[in-house]
N, C-alpha and C positions, 0 to 999 in steps of 0.2 A: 478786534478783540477788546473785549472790558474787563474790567476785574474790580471787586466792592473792595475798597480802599477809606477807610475812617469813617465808613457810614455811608460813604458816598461812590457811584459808579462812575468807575474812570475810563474812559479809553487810553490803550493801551497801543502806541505805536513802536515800531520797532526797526533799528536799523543793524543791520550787518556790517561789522568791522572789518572785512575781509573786503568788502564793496567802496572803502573809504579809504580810499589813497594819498588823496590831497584834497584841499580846503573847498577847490570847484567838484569834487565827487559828493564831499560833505554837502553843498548845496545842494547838489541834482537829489541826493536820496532824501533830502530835506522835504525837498519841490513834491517827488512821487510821494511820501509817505506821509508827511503832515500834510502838506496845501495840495494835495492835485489841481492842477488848472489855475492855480493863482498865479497874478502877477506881482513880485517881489522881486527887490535889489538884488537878492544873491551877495549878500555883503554882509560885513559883522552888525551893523548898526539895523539892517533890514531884519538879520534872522531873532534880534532883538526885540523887534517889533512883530515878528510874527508868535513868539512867545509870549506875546502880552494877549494878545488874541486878536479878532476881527478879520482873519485872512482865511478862517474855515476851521480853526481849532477849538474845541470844545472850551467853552466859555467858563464850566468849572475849575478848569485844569485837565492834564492828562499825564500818564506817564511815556515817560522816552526810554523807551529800554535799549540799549545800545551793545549790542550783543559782539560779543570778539572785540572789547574796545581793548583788550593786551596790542593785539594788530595794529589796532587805528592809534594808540597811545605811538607805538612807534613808527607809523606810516609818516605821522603828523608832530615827527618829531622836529628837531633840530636843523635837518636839511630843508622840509618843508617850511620851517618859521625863516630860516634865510631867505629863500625863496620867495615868499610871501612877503617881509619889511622888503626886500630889492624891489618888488613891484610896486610896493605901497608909497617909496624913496622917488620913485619915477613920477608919481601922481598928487601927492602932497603938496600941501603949501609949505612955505618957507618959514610958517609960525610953528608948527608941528618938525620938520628937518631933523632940527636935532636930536629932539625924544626918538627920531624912529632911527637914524644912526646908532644912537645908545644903545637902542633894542637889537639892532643888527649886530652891531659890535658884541654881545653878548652872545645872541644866537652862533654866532660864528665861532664862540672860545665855546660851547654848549653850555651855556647859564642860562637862568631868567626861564618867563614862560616861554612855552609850545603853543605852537595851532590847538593842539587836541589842550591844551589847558585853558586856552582862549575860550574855546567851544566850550566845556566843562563850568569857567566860571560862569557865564552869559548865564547858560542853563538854571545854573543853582540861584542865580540870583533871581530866578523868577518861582521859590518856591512859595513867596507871598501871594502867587500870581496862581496856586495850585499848580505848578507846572514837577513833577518830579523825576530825578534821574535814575536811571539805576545802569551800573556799569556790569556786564558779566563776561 
């Protein structure tokens, strides 16, 4: 799907919030719906780069339309960001440790960002990059 967006035609990808449970869901529907068949990390720093382009996304920008992200805001809450720094604590170097305890220790009182704010920021920061969000 495209739609004329500022003069320009954008493609239009779209993910279902109901489909997006935790941070490897968010990836799988990343894989199917932006990159079919590409190879990528499946990781924050990877889906970063896939929003810069060259992994099969449209070179102007596109939008992400992220449909039931009410769902995915709390799928990808506070449980899943524990969850997620407990894995990250397990694979870390010892330079990084402490930021990601802080983060934990946060997650765990429910402070600080979420997964889905993780995901959210990445996104927005690539609106230099024509990439735009839209939550519904």
């Amino acid at each position: 799907m495209s739609e004329l967006r500022y003069g320009k035609i954008k493609r239009v990808y779209g993910i279902i919030g109901t489909d997006v449970s935790s941070l490897d869901q968010f990836f799988e529907e990343i894989s199917i719906k932006l990159v079919p068949g590409a190879d990528w990390g499946k990781n924050l720093d990877a889906f970063n780069d896939v929003l810069r382009g060259g992994f099969g996304t449209p070179g102007g920008g596109f939008v992400l339309r992220w449909n039931n992200s009410d769902i995915s805001r709390e799928w990808l809450g506070y449980p899943e960001t524990v969850r997620q720094l407990g894995l990250r604590l397990q694979t870390c170097n010892r330079l990084s440790r402490k930021t990601v305890l802080e983060q934990l220790k946060l997650a765990e009182s429910e402070s600080g960002d979420t997964v889905f704010d993780w995901r959210v920021d990445i996104i927005l920061a690539h609106s230099d990059d024509g990439v735009e969000l839209e939550l519904r």
